[in-house]
N, C-alpha and C positions, 0 to 999 in steps of 0.2 A: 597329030593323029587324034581323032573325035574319040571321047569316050568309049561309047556303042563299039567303034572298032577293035577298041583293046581288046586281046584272051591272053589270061596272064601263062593258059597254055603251052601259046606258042611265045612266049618269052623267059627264056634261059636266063636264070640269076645266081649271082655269088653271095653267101655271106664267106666274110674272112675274117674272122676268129670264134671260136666256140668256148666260151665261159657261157656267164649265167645266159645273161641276153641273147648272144649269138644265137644258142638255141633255143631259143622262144622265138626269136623274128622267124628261124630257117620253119619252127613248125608253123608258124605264120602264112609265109610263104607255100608251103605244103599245102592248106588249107584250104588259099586261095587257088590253088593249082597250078602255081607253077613247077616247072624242072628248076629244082635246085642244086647245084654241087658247094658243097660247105668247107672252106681250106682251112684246118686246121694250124695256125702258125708255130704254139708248141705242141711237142709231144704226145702232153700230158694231157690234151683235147680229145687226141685220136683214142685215148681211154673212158673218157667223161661224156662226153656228145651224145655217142649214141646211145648209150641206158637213160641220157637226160631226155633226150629228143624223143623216145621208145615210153619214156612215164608219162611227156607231157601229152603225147598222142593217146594213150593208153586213158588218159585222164578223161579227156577230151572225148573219145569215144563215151565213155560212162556218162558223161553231164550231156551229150547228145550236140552239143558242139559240131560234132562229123559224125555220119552215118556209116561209113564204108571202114573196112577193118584198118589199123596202122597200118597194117603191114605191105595195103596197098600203095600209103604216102610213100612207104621207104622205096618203093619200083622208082620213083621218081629223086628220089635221095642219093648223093654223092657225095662220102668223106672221107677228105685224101689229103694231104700233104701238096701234093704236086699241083705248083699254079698255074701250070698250062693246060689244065684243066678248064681253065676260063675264058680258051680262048673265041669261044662261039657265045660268050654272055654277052646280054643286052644293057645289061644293069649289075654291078658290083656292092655291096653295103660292107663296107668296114666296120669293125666291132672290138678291135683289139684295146690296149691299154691307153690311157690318156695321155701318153707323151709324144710328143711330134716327133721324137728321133726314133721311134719302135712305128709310128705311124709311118713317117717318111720311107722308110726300109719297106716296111707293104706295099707301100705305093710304088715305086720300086717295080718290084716283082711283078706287082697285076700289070703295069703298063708295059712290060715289057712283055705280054702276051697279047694283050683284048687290044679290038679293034679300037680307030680315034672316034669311031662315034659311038662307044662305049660309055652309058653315064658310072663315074664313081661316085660311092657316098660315105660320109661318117656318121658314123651312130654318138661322136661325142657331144660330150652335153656342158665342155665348161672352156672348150679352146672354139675361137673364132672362126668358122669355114671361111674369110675371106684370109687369115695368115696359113690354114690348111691346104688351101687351092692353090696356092702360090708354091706347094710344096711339087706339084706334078706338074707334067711337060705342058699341058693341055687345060688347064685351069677353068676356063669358059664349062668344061663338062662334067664341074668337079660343083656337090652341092650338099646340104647337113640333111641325113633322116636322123631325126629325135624320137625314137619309141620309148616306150613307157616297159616297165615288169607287171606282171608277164604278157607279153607283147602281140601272145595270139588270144586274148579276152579282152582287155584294152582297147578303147576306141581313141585313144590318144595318139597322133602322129603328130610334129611340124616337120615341114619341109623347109630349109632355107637358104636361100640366096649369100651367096659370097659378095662379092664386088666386081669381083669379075663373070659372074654364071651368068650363062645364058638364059634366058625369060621361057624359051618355049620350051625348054627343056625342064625347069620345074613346074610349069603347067603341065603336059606330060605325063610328070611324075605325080602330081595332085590330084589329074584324072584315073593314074593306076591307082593310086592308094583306097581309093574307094571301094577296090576289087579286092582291097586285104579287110572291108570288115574296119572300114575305120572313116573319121568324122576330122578330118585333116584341118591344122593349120598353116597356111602359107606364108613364110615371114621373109618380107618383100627384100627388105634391109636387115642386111648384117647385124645382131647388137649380138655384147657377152653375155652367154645364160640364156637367150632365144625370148620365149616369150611365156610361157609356164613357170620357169625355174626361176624368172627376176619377179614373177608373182606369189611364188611361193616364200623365196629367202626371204622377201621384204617379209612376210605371215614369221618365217622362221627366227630373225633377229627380234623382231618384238616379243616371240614369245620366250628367247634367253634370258630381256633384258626384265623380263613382268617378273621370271623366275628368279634371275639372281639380285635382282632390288624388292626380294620378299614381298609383291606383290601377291603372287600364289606358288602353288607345288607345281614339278610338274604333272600332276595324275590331274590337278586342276584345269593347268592349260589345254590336257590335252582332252580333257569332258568337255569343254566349251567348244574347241575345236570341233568333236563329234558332232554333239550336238546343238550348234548354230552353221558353222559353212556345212558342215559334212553332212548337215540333215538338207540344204535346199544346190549345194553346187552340182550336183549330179544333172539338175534340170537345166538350171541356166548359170550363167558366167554372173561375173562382178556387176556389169553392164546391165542385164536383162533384170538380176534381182533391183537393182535401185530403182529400173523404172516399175516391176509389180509393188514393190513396199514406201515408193513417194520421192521421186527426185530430192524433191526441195530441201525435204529433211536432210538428203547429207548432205548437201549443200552450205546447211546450215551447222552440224555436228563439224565437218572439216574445217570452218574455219577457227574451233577452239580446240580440235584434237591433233592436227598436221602439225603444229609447232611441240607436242609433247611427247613426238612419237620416236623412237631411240633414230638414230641417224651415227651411230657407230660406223667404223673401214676396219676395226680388229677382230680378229677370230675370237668369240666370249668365252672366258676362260671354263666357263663348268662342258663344253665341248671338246675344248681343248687340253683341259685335263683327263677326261675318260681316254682319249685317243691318246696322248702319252706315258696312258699306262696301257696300253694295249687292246682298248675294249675296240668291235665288233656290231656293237649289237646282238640280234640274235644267231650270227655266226657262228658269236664263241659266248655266250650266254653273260655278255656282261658291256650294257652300254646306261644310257640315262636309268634304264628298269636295270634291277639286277633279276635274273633268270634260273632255273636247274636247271640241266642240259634239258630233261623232257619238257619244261616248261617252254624252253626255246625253239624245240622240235614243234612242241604243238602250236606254237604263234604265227612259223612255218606254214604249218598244215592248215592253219583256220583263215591265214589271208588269202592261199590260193582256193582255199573251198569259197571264202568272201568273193572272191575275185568274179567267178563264176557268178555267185547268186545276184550279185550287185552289176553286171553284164546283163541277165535276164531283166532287171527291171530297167537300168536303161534302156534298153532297146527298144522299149515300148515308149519311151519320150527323144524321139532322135531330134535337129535342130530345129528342122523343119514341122515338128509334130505339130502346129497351129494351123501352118498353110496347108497340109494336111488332111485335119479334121475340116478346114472350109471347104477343099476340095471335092471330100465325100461329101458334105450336104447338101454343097449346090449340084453336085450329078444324082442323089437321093429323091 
């Protein structure tokens, strides 16, 4: 199907589980306009969702995000328990916990409702969709959506390919994602961690290893970070900056710096020690930063107000902003 033809309208979607993410894709989803029904796996979702789903919308009205009141998304909104509820979806996104045996069991259930040319998807971001896909009857139509928090300001998607998925089906799905507001990556081949997250951890091991061989703090590493990737990656990738600030040079920097760069396989201990005494982060106000509760609440409050502000100014440099600006001058 061409782009142009898609209306995310007339295509019926599941997400199946509502924690954090869940509800941020389903108001994602709402956004874009599709009919959404949202299955709640536990309980304890059927309590949580909708006041979550009800602020982010509510939010999002106020930044101007969406024009029309929530409460006309929620006409379009389904959240139930019950997985025969899906059985007229085009499209499913799984969301639930990172174990295969609690995934396996959802999968399960969706297939034992939705049609076979129903696309499934996993929102996981650390198990392989080519051992996930192998998990249902029908594996060819089984593929990874990687969203980012929070998932309706984000222009972060990858799409990816198992071993077994079929091609024109995450083409497809590359041509809808565009209609969610978002600047997709397609990742042809299977690898662990996709293609953001093995970019990042590499950023993340080195910056353990600078801290716990007392190179700097971390309030250090993480000013450098702001202020060098964090002031220019919003415009371009790794790729685009070396060709504006000079191939050659790292070129020439790699070949003295790649041999001294930490190449550790162990979890480093100052991460591993906050998580074995139980730290959170700002959930429970105690991770690398120590927190007050309100200190944590407000860190809460200022990334999703960040989230927003820093959405406005991308959007004025999307990938294409070069080809673009040529475009208006030559029809000018």
């Amino acid at each position: 199907m061409e782009p142009q033809q898609l209306n995310p309208a007339d295509i019926l979607v599941s997400v199946v589980g509502l924690g954090l993410m869940g509800c941020s894709i389903t108001v994602c989803l709402l956004i874009a306009g599709h009919p959404v029904v949202a299955v709640a796996p536990l309980p304890a979702d059927m309590e949580t969702a909708e006041p979550r789903i009800r602020e982010h919308l509510t939010k999002a009205f106020e930044k101007g995000l969406i024009t029309q009141s929530p409460e006309l998304y929620f006409e379009q909104l389904t959240i139930t328990e019950d997985y025969s509820l899906l059985k007229d979806c085009k499209l499913v996104l799984e969301c639930t916990l990172e174990d295969i045996g609690i995934k396996k069991s959802v999968y399960d259930k969706i297939e034992a409702v939705v049609a076979d040319d129903t696309l499934i998807t996993s929102n996981t971001s650390a198990i392989p969709i080519s051992i996930l896909q192998r998990q249902i009857k029908l594996p060819e139509r089984f593929l990874g959506l990687h969203w980012a928090e929070p998932s309706h300001t984000t222009r972060f998607l990858e799409i990816i390919c198992g071993d077994l998925s079929d091609q024109q089906t995450a083409d497809w799905l590359y041509a809808l994602a565009h209609f969610w507001a978002k600047e997709p990556t397609l990742v042809r081949k299977d690898i662990r961690g996709f293609i953001a997250n093995r970019l990042a951890y590499a950023m993340y091991r080195e910056a353990f290893n600078l801290v716990e061989n007392g190179y700097a703090t971390v309030e250090d590493v993480d000013r450098a970070c702001r202020n060098n990737t964090g002031y220019w990656m919003t415009l371009v990738g790794v790729f685009r900056w070396m060709d504006l600030t000079g191939v050659a040079a790292y070129h020439t920097v790699m070949k003295d710096l790649f041999p001294t760069l930490s190449n550790k396989t162990e979890v480093p201990k100052l991460i591993d020690d906050i998580v074995k005494a139980g730290g959170k982060g700002v959930q429970n106000a105690h991770g690398f930063y120590e927190y007050t509760p309100e200190e944590a609440q407000l860190w809460k409050e200022t990334y999703e107000e960040f989230s927003y502000d820093i959405r406005q100014l991308a959007l004025k440099y999307p990938a294409d902003v070069v080809k673009k600006k040529l475009k208006k001058e030559s029809e000018d």
